[in-house]
N, CA and C atoms as a LAMMPS dump frame, in Angstrom:
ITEM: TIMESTEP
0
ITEM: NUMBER OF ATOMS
549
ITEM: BOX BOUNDS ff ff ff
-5.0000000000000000e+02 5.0000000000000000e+02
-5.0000000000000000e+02 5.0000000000000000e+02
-5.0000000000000000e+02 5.0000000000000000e+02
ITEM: ATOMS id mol type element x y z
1 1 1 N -473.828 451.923 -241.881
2 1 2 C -473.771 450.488 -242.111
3 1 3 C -472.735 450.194 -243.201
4 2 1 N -472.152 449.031 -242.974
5 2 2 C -471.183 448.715 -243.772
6 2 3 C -471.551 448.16 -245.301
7 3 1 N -471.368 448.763 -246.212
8 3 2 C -471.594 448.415 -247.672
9 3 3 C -470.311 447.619 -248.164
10 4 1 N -470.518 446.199 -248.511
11 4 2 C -469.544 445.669 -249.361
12 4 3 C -468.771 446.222 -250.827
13 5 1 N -470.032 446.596 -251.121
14 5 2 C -469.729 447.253 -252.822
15 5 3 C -468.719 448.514 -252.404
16 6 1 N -468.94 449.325 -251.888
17 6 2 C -468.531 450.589 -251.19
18 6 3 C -468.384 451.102 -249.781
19 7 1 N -467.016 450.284 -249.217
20 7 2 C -467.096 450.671 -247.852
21 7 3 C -466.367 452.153 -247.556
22 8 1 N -466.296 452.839 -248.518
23 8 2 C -466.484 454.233 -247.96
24 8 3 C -467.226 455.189 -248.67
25 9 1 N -468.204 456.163 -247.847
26 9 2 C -468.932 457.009 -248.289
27 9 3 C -468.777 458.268 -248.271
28 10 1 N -468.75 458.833 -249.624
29 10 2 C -468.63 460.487 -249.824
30 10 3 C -470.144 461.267 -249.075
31 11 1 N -469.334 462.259 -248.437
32 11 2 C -470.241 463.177 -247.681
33 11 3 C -470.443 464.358 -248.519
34 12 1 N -469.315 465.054 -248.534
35 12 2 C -469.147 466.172 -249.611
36 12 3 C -468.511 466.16 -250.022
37 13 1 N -467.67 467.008 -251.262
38 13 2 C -466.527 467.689 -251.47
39 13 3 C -466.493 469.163 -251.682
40 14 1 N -465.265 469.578 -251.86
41 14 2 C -464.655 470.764 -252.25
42 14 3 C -463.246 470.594 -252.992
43 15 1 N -463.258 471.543 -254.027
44 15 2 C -461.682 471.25 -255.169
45 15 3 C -461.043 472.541 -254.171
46 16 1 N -459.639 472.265 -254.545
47 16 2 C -459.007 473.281 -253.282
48 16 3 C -458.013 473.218 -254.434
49 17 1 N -457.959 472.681 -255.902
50 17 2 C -456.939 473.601 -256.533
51 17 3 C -457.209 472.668 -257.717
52 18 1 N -457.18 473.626 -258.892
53 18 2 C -457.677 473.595 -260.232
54 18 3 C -456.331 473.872 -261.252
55 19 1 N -456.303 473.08 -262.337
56 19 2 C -455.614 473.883 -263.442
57 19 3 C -455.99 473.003 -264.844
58 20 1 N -455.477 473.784 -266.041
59 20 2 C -456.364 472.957 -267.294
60 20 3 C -456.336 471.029 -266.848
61 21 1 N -454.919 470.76 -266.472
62 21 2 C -454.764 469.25 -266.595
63 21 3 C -455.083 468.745 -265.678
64 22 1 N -455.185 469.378 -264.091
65 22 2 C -456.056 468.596 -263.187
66 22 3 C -456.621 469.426 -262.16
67 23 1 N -457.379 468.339 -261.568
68 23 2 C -457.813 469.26 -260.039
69 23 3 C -457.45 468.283 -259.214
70 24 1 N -457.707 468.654 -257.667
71 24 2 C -457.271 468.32 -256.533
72 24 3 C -458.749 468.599 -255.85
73 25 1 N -458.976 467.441 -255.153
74 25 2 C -460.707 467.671 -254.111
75 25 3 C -460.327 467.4 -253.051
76 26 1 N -460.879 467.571 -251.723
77 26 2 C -460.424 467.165 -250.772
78 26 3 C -462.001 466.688 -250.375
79 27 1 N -462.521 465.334 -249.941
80 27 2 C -463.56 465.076 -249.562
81 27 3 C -463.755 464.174 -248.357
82 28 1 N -464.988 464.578 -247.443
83 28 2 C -465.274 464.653 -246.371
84 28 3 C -466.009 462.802 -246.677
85 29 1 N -465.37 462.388 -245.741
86 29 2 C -466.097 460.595 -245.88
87 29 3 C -466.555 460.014 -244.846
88 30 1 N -467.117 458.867 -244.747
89 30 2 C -467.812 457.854 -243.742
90 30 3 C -466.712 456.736 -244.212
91 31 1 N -466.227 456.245 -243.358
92 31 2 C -465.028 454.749 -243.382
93 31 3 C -466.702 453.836 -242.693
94 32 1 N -465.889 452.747 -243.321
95 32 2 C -466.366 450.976 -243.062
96 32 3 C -466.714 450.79 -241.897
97 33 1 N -465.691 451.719 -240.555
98 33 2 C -465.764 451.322 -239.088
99 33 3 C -466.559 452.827 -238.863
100 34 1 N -467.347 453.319 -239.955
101 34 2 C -468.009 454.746 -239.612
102 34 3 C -467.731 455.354 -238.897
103 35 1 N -466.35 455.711 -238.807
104 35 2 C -465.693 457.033 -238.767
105 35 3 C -465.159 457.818 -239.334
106 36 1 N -465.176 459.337 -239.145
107 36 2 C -465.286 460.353 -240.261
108 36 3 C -463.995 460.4 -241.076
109 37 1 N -463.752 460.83 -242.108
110 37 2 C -462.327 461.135 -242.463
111 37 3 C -462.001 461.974 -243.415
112 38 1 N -461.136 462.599 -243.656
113 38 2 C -460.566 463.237 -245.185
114 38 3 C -460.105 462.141 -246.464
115 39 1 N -460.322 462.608 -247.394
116 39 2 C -459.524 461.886 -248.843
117 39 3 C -459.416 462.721 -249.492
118 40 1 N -457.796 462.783 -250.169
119 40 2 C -457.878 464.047 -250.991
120 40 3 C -457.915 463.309 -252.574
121 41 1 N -458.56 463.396 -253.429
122 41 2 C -458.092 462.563 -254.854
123 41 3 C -457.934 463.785 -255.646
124 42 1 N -457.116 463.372 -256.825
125 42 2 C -456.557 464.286 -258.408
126 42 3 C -457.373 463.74 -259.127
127 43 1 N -458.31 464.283 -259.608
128 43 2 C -458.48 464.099 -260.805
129 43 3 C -458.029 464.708 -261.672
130 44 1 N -458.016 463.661 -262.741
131 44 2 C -457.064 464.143 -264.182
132 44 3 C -457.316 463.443 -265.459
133 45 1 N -457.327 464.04 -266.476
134 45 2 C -457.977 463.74 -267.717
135 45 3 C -456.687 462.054 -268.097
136 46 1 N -457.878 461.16 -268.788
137 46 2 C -457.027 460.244 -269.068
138 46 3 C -456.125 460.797 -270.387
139 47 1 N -455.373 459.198 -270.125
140 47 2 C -454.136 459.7 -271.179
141 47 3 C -454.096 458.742 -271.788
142 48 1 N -453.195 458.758 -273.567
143 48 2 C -452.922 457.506 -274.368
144 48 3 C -451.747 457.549 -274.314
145 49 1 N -451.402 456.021 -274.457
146 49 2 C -449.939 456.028 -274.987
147 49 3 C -449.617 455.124 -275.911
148 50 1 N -449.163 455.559 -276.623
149 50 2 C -448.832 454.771 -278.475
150 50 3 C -447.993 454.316 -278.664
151 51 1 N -447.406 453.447 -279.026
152 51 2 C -446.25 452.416 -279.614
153 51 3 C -446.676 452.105 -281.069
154 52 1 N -445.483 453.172 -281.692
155 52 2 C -445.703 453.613 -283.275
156 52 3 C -444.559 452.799 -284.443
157 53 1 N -445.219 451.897 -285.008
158 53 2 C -444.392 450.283 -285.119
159 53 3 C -444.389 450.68 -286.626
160 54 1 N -443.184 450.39 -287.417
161 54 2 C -442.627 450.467 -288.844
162 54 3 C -442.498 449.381 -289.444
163 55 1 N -443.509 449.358 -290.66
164 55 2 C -443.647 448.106 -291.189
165 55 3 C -442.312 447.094 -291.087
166 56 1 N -441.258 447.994 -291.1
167 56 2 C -440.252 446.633 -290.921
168 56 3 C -439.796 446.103 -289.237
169 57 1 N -441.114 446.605 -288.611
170 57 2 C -440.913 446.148 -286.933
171 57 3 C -440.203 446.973 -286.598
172 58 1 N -438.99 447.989 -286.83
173 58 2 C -439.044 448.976 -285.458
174 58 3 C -439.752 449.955 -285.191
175 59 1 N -439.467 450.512 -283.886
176 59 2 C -440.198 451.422 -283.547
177 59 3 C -439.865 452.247 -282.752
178 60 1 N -440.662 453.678 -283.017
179 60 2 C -439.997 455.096 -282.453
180 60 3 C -440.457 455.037 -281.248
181 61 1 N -439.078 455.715 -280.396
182 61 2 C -439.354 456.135 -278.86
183 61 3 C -438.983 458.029 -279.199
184 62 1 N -439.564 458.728 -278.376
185 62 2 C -438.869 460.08 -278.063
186 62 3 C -438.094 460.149 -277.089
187 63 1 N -437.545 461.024 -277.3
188 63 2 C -436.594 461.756 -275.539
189 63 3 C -437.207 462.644 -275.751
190 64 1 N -437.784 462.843 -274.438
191 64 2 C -437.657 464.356 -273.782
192 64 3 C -437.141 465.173 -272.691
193 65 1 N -437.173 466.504 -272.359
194 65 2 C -437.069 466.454 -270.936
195 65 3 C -437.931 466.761 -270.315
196 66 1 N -437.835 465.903 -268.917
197 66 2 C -438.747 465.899 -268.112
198 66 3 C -438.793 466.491 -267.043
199 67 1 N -439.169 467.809 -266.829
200 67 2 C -438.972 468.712 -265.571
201 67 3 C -439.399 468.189 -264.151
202 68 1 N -440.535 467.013 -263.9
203 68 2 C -440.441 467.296 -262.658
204 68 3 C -438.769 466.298 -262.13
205 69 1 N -438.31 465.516 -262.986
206 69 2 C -437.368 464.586 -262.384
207 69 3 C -435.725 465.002 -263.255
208 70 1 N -436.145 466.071 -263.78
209 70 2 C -435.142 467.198 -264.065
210 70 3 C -433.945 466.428 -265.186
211 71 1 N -434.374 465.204 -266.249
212 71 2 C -433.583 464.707 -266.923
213 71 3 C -434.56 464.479 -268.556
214 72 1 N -433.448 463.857 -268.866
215 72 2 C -434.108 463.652 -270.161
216 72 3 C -434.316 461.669 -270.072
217 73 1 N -435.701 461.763 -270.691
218 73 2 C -436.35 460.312 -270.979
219 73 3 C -436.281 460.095 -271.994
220 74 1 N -436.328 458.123 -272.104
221 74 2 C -437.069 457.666 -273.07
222 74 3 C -438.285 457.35 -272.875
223 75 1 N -438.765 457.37 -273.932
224 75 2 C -440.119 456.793 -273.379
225 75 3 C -441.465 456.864 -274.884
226 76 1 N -442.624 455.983 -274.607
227 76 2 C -443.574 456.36 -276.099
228 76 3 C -444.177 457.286 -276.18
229 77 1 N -444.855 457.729 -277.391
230 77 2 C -445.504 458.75 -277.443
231 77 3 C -446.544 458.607 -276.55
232 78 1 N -446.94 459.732 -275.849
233 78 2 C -448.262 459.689 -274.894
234 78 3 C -448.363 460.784 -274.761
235 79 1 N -449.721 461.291 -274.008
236 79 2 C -450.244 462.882 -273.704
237 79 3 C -451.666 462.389 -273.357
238 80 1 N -452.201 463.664 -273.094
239 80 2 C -453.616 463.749 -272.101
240 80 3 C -454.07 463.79 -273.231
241 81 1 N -455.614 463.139 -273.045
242 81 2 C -456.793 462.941 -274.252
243 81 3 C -457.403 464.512 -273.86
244 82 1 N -458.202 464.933 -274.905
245 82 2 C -458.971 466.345 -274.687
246 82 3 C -460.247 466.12 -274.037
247 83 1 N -461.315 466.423 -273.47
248 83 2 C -462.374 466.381 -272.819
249 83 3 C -462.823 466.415 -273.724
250 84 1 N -464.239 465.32 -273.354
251 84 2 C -465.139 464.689 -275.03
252 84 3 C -464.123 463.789 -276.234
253 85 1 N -463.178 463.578 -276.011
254 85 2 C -462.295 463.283 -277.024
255 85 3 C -462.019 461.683 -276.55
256 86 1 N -462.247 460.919 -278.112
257 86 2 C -462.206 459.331 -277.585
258 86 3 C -460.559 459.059 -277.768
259 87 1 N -460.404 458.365 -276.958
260 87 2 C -459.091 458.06 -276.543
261 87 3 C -458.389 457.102 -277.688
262 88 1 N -459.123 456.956 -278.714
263 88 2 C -458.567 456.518 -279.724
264 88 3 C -457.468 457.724 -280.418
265 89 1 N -458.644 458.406 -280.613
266 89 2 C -458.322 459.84 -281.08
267 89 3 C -457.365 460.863 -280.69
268 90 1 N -457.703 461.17 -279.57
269 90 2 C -456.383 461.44 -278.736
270 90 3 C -454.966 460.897 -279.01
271 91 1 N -454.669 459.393 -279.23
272 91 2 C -453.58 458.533 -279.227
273 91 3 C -453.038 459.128 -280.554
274 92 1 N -453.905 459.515 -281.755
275 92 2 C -453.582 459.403 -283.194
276 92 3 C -453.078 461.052 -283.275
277 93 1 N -453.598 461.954 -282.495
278 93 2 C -453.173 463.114 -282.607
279 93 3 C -452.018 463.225 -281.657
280 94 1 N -452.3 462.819 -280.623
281 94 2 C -450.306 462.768 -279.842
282 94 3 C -449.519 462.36 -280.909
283 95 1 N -449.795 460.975 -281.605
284 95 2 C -448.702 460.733 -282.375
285 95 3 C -448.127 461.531 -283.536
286 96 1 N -449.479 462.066 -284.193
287 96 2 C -448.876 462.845 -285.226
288 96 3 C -448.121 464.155 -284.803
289 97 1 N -448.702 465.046 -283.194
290 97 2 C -448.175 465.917 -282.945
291 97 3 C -446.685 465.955 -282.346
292 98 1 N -446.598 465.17 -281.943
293 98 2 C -444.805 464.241 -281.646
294 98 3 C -443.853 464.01 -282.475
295 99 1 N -444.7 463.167 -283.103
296 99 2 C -443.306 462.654 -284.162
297 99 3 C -443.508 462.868 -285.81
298 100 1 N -444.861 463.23 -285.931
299 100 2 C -445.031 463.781 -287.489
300 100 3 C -445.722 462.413 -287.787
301 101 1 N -446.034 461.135 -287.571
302 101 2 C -446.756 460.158 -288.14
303 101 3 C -447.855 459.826 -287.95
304 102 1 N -448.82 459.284 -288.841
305 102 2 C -450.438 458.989 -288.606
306 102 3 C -450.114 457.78 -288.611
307 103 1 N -451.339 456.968 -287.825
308 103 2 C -451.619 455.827 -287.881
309 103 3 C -452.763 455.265 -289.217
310 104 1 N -452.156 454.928 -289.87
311 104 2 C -452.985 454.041 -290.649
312 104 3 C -453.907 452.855 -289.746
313 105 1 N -453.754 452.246 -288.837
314 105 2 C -454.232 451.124 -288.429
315 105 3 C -453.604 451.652 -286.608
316 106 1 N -454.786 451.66 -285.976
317 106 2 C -454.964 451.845 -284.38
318 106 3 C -455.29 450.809 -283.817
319 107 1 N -454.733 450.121 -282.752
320 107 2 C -455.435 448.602 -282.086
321 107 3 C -454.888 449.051 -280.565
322 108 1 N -456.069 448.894 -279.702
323 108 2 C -456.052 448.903 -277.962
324 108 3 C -455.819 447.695 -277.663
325 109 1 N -454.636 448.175 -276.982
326 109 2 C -453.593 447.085 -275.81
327 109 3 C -453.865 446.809 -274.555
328 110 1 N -454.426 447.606 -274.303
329 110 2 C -454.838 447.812 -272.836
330 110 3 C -455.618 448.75 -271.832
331 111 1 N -455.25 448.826 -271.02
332 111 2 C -456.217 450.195 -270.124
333 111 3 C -455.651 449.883 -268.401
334 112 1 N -455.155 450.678 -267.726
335 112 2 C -455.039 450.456 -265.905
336 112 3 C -455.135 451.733 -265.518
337 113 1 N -455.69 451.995 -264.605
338 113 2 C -455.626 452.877 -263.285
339 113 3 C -454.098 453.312 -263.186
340 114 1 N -453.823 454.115 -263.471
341 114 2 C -452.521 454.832 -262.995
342 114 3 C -452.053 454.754 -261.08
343 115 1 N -452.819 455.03 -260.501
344 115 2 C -452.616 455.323 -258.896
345 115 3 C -453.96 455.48 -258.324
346 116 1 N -454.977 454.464 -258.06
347 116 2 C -455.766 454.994 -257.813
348 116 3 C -456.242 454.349 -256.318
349 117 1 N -454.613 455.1 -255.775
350 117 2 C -454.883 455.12 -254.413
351 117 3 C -455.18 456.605 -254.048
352 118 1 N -454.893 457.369 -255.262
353 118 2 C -455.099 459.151 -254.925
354 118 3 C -455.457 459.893 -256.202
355 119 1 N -455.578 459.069 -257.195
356 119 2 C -456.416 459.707 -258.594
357 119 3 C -457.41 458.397 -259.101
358 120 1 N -457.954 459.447 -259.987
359 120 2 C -459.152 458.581 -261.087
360 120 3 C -458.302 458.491 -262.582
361 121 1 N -457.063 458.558 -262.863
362 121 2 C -456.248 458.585 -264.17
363 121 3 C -456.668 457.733 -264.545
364 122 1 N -456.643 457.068 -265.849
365 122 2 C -457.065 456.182 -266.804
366 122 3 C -455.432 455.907 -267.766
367 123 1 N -454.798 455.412 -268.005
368 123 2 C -453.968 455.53 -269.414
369 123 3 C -454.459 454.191 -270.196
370 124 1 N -454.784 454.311 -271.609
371 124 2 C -454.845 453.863 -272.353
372 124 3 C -453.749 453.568 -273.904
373 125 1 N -454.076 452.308 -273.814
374 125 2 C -452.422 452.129 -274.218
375 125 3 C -452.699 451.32 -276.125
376 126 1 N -452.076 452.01 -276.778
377 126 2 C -452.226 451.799 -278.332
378 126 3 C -450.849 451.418 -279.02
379 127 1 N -451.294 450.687 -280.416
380 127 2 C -450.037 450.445 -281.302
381 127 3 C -450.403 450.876 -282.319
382 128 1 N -449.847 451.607 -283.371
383 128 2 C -450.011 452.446 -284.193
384 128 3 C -449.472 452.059 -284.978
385 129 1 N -449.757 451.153 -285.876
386 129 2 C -448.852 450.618 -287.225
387 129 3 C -449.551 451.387 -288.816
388 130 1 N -448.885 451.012 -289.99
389 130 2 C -449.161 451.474 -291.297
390 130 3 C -448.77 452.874 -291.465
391 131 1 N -448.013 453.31 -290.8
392 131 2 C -447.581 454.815 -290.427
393 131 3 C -447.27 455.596 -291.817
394 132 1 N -447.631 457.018 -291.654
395 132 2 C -447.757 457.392 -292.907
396 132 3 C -447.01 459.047 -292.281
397 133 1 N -446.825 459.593 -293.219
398 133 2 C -445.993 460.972 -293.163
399 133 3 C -447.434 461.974 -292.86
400 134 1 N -447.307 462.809 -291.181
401 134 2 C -447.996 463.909 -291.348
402 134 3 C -446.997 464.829 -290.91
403 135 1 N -447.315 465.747 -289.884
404 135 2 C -446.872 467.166 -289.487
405 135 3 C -446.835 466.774 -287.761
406 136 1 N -445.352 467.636 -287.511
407 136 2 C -445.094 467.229 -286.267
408 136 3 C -445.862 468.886 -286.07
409 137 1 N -446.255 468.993 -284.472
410 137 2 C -446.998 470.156 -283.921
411 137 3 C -446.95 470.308 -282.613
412 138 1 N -445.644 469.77 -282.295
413 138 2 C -445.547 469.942 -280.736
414 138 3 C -445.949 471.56 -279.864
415 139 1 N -445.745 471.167 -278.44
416 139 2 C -446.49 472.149 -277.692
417 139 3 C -444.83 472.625 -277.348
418 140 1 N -444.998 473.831 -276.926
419 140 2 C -443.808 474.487 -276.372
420 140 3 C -442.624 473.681 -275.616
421 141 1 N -443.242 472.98 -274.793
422 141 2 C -442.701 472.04 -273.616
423 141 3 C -442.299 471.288 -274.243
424 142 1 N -442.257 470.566 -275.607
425 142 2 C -441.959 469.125 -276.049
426 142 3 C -440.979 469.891 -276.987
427 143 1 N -440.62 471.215 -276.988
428 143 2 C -439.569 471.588 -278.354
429 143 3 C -438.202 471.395 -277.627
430 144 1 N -437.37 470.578 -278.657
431 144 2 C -436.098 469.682 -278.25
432 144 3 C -436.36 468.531 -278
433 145 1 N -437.541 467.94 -278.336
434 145 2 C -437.77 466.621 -278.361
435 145 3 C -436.987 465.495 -279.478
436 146 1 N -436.683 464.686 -279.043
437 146 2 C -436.005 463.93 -280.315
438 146 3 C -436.631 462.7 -280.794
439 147 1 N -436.54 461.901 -281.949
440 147 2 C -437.316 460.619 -281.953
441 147 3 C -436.317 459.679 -283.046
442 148 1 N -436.146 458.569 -282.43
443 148 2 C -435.299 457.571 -282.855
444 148 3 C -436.368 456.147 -282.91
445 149 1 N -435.433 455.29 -283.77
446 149 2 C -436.14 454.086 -284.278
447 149 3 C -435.587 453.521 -283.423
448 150 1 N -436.03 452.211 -282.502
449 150 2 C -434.914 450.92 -282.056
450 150 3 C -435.829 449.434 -282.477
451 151 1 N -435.049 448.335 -282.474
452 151 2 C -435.553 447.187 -282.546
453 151 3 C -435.963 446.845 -281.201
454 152 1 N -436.922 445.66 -281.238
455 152 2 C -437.564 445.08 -280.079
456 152 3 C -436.267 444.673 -279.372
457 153 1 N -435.401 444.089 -279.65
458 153 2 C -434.128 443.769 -278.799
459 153 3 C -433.605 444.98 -278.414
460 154 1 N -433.409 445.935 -278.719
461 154 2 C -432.999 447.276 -278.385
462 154 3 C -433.717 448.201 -276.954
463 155 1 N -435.162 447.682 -277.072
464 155 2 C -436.056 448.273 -276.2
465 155 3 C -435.853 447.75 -274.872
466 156 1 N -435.679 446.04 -275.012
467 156 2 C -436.08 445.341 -274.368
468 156 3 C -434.549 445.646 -273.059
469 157 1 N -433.53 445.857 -274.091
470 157 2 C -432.438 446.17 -273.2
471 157 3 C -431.775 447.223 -272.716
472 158 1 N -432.696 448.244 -273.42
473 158 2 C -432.825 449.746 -272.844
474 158 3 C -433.849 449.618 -271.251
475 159 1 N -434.973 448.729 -271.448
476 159 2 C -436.029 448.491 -270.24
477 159 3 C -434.973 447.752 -268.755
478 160 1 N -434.091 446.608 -269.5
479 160 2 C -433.196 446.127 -268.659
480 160 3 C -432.139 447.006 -268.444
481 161 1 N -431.341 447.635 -268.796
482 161 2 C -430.575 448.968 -268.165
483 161 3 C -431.354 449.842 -267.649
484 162 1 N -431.851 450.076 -267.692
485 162 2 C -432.907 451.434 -266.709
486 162 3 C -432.056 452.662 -267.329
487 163 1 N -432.331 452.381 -268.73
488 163 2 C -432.28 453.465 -269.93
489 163 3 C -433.748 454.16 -270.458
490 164 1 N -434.716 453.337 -269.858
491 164 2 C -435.902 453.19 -270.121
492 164 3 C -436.876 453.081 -268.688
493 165 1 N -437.136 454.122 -268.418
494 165 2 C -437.531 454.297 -266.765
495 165 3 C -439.231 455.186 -266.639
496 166 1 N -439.341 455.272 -267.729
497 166 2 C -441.192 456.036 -267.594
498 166 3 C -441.955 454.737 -267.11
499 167 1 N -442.747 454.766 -266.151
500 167 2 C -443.599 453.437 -265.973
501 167 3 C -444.833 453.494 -267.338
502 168 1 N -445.21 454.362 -267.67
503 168 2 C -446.132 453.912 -269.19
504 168 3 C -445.525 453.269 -270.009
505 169 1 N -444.402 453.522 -270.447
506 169 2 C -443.671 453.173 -271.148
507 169 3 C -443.204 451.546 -271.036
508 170 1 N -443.243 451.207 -269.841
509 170 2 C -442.727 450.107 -269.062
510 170 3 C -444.063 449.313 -269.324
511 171 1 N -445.211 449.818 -268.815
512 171 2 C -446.798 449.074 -269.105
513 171 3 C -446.945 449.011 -270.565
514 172 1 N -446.726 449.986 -271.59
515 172 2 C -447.069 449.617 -272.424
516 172 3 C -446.117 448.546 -273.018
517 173 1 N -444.813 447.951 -273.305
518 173 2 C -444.055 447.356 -273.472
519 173 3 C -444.896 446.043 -273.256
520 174 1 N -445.196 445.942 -271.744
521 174 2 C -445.742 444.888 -271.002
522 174 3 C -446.592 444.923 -271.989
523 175 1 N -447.852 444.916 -272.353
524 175 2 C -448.972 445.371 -273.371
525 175 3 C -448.032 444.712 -274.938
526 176 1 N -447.911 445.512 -275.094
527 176 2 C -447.189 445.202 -276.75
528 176 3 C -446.529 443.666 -276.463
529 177 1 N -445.971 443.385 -275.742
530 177 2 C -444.86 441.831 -275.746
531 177 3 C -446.254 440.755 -275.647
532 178 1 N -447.21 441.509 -274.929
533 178 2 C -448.39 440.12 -274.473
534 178 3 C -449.257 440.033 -276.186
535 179 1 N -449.133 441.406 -276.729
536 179 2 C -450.391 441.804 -277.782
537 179 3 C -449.307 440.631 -278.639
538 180 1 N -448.171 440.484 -279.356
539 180 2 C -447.03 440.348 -279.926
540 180 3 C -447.279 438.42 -279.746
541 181 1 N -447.383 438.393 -278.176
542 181 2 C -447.398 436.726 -278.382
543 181 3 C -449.03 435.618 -278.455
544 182 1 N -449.859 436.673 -278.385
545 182 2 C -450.857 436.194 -278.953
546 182 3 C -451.817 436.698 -280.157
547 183 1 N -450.936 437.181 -280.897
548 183 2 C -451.407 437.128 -282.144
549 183 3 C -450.28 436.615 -283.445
C-alpha cells in the first residue's frame, strides 16, 4: 500500500563496500507502484565547512589539490566531522588543523543535504570569527596546502570567474551573504 510519508520501502540491505569515510549499501525496496527495485545509497559522515573571518572582515580561503578533478582549488576550510563528534567541533578543529586558527566565536549558517538523491551527507556550514593563533596539523593529503586572505569583493569575483568552483564553498558564501544581510 501506498504510504504518503514514505513511498518507498526498505526490504533489506547489504554494504558491498566500506572504507573509514564511507560505505556504499545496495538495498532491496518496495516502490509506490509496489514494484521491486534496487537503491544503492553512500553513506558518509557529515561534514563542516567554516568561513574564518578577520576582525578587519577578510577572510581566509585555502588552495588545495584536489585529486579526484586533478587541479588545484579554492575553496573554505571544511573536512568530515569524527563519529560522536558535534559538528560544531569538528568545524573548530578543521580550522585549526588547516590554517593554524581557533575560533574564538562559532555561529551556524546553515545545514543541506549534499545529494540526497544517492547519499545521507549532511554539510554544515560555520563562520568562525575572533580568530586567535593555534597550530596548523594537517593530514598528509592537505601538505602543500596554501591559505590567503581576500576581501568580500575579492570572493565574490573569484565566485563570478569560476576561480572559485567547490559547490560548499559556493553554499557557504550563499550562507555567509544571507547571515551578513540580516544581521
Amino acid at each position: 500500500m501506498f504510504d504518503q510519508e514514505r513511498p518507498i520501502k526498505k526490504i533489506k540491505s547489504h554494504y558491498i563496500y566500506h572504507s573509514s569515510w564511507l560505505d556504499i549499501r545496495e538495498d532491496e525496496i518496495i516502490k509506490a507502484d509496489e514494484s521491486n527495485g534496487k537503491y544503492v545509497v553512500v553513506e558518509r559522515i557529515h561534514c563542516a565547512v567554516i568561513i574564518p573571518q578577520k576582525s578587519d572582515g577578510k577572510i581566509f580561503l585555502t588552495q588545495e589539490y584536489r585529486y579526484p578533478v586533478e587541479r588545484w582549488t579554492w575553496n573554505f576550510t571544511m573536512g568530515s566531522c569524527k563519529k560522536g563528534e558535534r559538528y560544531q567541533d569538528g568545524a573548530c578543529r578543521e580550522l585549526e588543523e588547516e590554517t593554524g586558527w581557533r575560533a574564538g566565536k562559532i555561529e551556524s549558517l546553515g545545514e543541506v543535504d549534499l545529494v540526497p538523491g544517492y547519499s545521507n551527507e549532511i554539510a554544515h556550514f560555520y563562520l568562525a570569527t575572533d580568530l586567535k593563533a593555534g597550530k596548523i596539523k594537517r593530514e598528509s593529503s592537505e601538505i602543500g596546502m596554501k591559505i590567503q586572505e581576500f576581501s568580500v569583493e575579492e570572493i565574490d569575483q573569484m565566485i563570478q570567474e569560476n576561480k572559485i568552483r567547490d559547490g560548499l564553498s559556493i553554499v557557504a558564501w550563499f550562507f555567509y551573504k544571507n547571515f551578513l544581510k540580516n544581521n
